[in-house]
N, C-alpha and C positions, 0 to 999 in steps of 0.2 A: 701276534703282537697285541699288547693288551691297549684298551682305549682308554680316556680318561674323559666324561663328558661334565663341563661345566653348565650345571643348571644353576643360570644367575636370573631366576627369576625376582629375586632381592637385591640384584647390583652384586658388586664384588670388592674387596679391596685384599690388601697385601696381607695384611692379619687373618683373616677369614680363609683366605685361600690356603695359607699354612696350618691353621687348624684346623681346616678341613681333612686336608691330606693325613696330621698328625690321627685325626679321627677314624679316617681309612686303614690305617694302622701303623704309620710311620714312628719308629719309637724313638721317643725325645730324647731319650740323654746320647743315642746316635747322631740323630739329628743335631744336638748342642754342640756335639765332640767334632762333626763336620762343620760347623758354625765358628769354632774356634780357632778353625786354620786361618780364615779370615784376617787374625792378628787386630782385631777391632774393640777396644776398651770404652769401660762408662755405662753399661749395661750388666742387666742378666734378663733374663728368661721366664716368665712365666702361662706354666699353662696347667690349666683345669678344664675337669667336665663338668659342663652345669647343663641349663635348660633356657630355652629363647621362645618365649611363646608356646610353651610345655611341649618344644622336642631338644628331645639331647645330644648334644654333639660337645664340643671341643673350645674352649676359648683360648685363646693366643695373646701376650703381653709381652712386650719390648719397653723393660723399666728403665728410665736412664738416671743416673748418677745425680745427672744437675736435678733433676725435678723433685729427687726424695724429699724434699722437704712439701712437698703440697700433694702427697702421694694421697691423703685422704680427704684432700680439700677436691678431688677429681674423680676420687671412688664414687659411681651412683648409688643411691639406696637401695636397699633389697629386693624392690619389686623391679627396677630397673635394670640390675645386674643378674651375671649366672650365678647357679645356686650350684654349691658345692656337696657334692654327696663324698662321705665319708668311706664308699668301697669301692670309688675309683678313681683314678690317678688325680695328684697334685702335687706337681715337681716343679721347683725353684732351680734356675742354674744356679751357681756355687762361685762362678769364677769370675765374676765382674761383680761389683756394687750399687749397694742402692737400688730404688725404684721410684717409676712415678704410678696414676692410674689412669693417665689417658689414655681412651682409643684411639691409639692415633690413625689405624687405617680406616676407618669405617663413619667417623664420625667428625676430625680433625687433622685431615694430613696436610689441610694448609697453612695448621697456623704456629710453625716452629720459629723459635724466638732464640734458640742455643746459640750462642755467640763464635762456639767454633766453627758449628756448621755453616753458617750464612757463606764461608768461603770456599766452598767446595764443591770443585768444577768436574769435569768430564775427565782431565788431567790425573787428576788429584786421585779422584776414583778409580781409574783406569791402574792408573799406578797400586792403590790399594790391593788390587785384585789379579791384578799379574804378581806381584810380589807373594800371593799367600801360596798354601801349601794346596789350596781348594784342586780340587779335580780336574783334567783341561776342560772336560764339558761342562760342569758349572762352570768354571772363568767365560767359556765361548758363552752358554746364556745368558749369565750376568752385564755380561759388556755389550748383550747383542740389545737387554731388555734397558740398559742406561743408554744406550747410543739412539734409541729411537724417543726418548722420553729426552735427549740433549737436541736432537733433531726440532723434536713436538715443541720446546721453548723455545729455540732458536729463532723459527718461523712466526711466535708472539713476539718477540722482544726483537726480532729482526738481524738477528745474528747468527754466525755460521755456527756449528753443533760444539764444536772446540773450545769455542769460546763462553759459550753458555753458562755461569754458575747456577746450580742447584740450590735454590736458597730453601725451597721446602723440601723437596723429595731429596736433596743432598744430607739431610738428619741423620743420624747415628739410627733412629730405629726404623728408617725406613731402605735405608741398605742393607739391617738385617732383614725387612720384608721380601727382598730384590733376590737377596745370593740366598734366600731361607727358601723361598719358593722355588728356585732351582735346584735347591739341594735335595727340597720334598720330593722331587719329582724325580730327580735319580734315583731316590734309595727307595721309592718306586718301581723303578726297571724303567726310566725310560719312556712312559707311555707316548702313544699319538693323543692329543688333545683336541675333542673337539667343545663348542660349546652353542648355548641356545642362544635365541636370538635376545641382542643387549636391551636389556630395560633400564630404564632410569626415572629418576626422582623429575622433580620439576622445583620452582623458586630460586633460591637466591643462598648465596652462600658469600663466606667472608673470607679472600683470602688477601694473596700479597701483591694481586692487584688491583684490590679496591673492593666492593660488593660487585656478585658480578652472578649472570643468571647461571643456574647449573643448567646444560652439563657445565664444569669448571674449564675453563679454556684448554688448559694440558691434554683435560681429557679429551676432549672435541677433536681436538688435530691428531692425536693420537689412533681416534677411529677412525678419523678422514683420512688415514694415511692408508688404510689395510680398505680403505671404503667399506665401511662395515655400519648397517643400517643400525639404527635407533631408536626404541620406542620408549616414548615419556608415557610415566602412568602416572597416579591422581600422588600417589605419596609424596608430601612436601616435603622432604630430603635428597642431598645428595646419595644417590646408590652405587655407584660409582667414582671410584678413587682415580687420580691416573694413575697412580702403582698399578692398580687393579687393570686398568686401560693397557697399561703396557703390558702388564704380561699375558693378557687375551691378544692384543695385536703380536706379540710373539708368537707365541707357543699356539692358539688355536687356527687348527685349519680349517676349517669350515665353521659357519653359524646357521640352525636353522632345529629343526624338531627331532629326537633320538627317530633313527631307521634300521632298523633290521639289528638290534642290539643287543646282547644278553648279558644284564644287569646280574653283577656277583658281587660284590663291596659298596655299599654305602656309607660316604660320610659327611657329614654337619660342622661346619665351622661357624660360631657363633660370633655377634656383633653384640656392642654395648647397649644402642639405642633404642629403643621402645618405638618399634614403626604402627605407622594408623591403619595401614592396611594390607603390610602382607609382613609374615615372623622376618626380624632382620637376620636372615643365615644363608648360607650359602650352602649346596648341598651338591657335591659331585657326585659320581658314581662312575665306579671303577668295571669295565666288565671286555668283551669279546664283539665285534661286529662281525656278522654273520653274510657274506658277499650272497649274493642273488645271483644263484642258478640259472644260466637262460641256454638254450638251445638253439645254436643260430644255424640255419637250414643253410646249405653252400650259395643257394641262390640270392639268400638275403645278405649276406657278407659284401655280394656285388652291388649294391642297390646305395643311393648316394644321394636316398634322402636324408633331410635333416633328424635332428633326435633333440628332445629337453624335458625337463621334468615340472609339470605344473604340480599346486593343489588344489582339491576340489574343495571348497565348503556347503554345506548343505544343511538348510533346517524346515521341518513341518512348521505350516503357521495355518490357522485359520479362525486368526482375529483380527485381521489387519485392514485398514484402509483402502480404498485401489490408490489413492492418489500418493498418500504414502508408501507404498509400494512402487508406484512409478517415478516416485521423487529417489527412492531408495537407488534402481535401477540406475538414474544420471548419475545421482552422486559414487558411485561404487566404480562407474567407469572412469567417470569424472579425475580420481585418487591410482588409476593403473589398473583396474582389472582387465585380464584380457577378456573376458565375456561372464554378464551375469544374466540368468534366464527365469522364469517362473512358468511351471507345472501344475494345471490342476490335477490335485490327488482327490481322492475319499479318505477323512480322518476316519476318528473311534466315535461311536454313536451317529453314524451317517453322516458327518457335519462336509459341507466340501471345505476344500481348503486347498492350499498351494506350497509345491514344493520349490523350494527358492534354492537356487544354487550360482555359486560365485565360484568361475574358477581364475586364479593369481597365480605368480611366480613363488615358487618356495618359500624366496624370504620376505614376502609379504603376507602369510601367514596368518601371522598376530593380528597383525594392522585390521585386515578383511573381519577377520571373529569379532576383534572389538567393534568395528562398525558395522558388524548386523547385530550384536546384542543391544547397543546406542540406538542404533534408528530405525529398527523394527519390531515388533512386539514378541520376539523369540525368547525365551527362557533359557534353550541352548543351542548347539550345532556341532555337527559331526563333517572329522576331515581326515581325508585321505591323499597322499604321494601318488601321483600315475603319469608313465612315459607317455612323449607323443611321439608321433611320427611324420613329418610335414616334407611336402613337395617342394623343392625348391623354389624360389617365386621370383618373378620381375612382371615389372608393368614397362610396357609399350602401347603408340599410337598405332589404332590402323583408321584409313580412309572412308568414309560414307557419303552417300549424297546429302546428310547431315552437318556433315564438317568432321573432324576427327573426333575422334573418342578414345579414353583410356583402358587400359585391355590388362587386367590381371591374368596371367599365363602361372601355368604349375607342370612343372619337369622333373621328369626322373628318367637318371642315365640319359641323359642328353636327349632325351623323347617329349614333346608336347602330349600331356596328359590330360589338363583341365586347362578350359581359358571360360575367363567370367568378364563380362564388359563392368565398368566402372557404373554403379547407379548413378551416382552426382551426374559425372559428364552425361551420360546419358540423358535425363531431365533437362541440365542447361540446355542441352542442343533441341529436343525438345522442344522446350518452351520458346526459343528464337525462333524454329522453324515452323513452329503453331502445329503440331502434329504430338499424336500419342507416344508413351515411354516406348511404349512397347513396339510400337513400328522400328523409332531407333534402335533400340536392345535387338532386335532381330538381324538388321543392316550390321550392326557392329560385328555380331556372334558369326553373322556371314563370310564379313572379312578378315575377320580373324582366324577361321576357319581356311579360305584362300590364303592366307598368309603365312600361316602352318606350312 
């Protein structure tokens, strides 16, 4: 089964996602001709290859009817928009009217003003899409990716999912986003969908509930629903659409860094916008995940230790502070690491210096890399996936002439294998009883030993 990994390291929205796909190689006038079962008028279609920060991929337009008349009062200028080459594709659908030249996914899907659409609800749509000729698996994704975006408003406006109108994403061109991105992804084959971990913009955006900081609200509850983490980077734009929102909380099943993958299709779905610091495009890749080999010995099958999968990060430094360094250390734990440590190495030209390693949870990843490039004098770092394998654990008291003390115990198959006395309690008692740690630690390890 082929995979589909969404690399949104630029955000995503409903536009971008479908020329992406079209990029991949999904050919459009199939695509349009499955777009027209639909039975949805007041549109056509446009798509061309241009270039987004001089790479090439795919741009995607949903013209609507009402807006032809400001179609070039909403065209960006040259240096803003894609550029069209003359030896590859530029196809107009044929069978709806007019256009406008808003982005509407990537740059303004909040601020639809169509006067049909302000009315159209969860009902309304539901209706749309059962009634068409669409495929049952687009009709199932379609309804599954409006019923969680009826849900995501619901929870804002305080109303059950039913009742919800879609005053922006209920638009003529953002239902073509919705049932297009479904459709992409059948004539596809299907894929499993994973994607990286969500970045987004920062500031402020204008929609239909006033100025309101990004993420945009839809979007927020959208990801809080699939619990799916977050990371703001410095770019002051929205990156993230809830179209976009909703169909990553659909369709991807996991979020974190490509693993064991072999990349065979690349494609580039392009946005309007001129970002400050990373090309606005969205770029999947289509390929094959390749399972991990392992050889489990009969006697390790029985063994009922735990399992999970950290990351390690790791960077040379030997220019750095100690106190900076030791500040690094709190602050690192401080945000979730499960352990960060420093190594003295031997650099290049004798210098010493220290290897600094942070190991995190998978999807804190990003987070960890960005805050050793931030608060340490590293240039870069390198990171690697690795299983653990851990003893089962509880803490219990046992008795000392000290008074009790906390006792970490590690089992496997119902066996006492490790027991480590607690440092803290041990110090308090300690300190009360005017005697060394280490007399306590012994008294403890004794009776935990007897208690065994």
């Amino acid at each position: 089964m082929k995979t589909l990994y969404l690399d949104i390291f630029s955000g995503i929205s409903g536009d971008m996602f479908i020329a992406a796909l079209l990029d991949l190689g999904v050919d459009p006038e199939q695509f349009e001709a499955e777009l027209e079962k639909l039975s949805l008028t007041g549109y056509h279609l446009h798509f061309a290859r241009g270039q987004k920060s001089g790479i090439a991929g795919v741009k995607f337009d949903v013209h609507l009817e009402s807006d032809h008349a400001s179609e070039h009062a909403h065209a960006a200028p040259a240096s803003e928009h894609h550029h069209h080459s003359p030896l590859q594709f530029q196809f107009h659908g044929h069978t709806h009217d007019h256009s406008h030249g808003q982005d509407h996914g990537h740059s303004h899907e909040h601020g639809h003003t169509h006067q049909e659409d302000e009315n159209r609800d969860f009902a309304a749509i539901k209706t749309l899409i059962v009634a068409s000729t669409l495929s049952p698996w687009v009709k199932e994704k379609s309804l599954a990716v409006f019923y969680r975006l009826a849900v995501a408003e619901g929870k804002i406006h305080g109303q059950p999912p039913e009742q919800v109108h879609f005053h922006e994403v209920g638009a003529v061109d953002s239902i073509v986003d919705i049932v297009g991105a479904c459709i992409g992804l059948e004539l596809l084959g299907q894929p499993r969908v994973r994607s990286a971990t969500v970045v987004e913009g920062n500031g402020w955006i204008n929609c239909a509930h006033g100025r309101m900081p990004i993420p945009a609200p839809a979007t927020l509850a959208l990801l809080a629903a699939r619990q799916t983490a977050i990371t703001q980077c410095e770019e002051p734009h929205e990156l993230v659409t809830p179209t976009g929102a909703a169909l990553l909380a659909e369709f991807a099943e996991s979020f974190g860094p490509l693993n064991h993958f072999a990349p065979e299709k690349i494609g580039y779905g392009l946005g309007t916008r001129n970002n400050h610091t990373r090309p606005n495009v969205l770029r999947v890749i289509l390929g094959t995940e390749t399972p991990v080999k392992t050889v489990t010995a009969p006697v390790a099958a029985k063994l009922d230790w735990e399992t999970d999968r950290v990351a390690v990060l790791e960077t040379n430094i030997d220019d750095i502070h100690a106190e900076i360094l030791g500040q690094f250390v709190e602050t690192a734990l401080a945000q979730g690491a499960l352990d960060v440590f420093h190594t003295p190495i031997q650099m290049k030209k004798s210098r010493p210096g220290v290897l600094l390693t942070v190991l995190c949870s998978e999807e804190k990843t990003e987070l960890f890399a960005e805050l050793i490039l931030r608060e340490t004098s590293a240039f870069g770092l390198r990171f690697h996936l690795t299983e653990r394998r851990k003893l089962k654990r509880e803490f219990t008291e046992v008795m000392t002439p000290f008074g009790p003390i906390s006792v970490k115990q590690g089992t496997l198959n119902g066996q006492l294998v490790q027991s480590a006395p607690e440092f803290e309690s041990c110090r308090a008692a300690a300190q009360h009883a005017g005697v060394p740690v280490k007399q306590v630690f012994a008294a403890a390890s004794r009776a935990a030993q007897t208690k065994a």
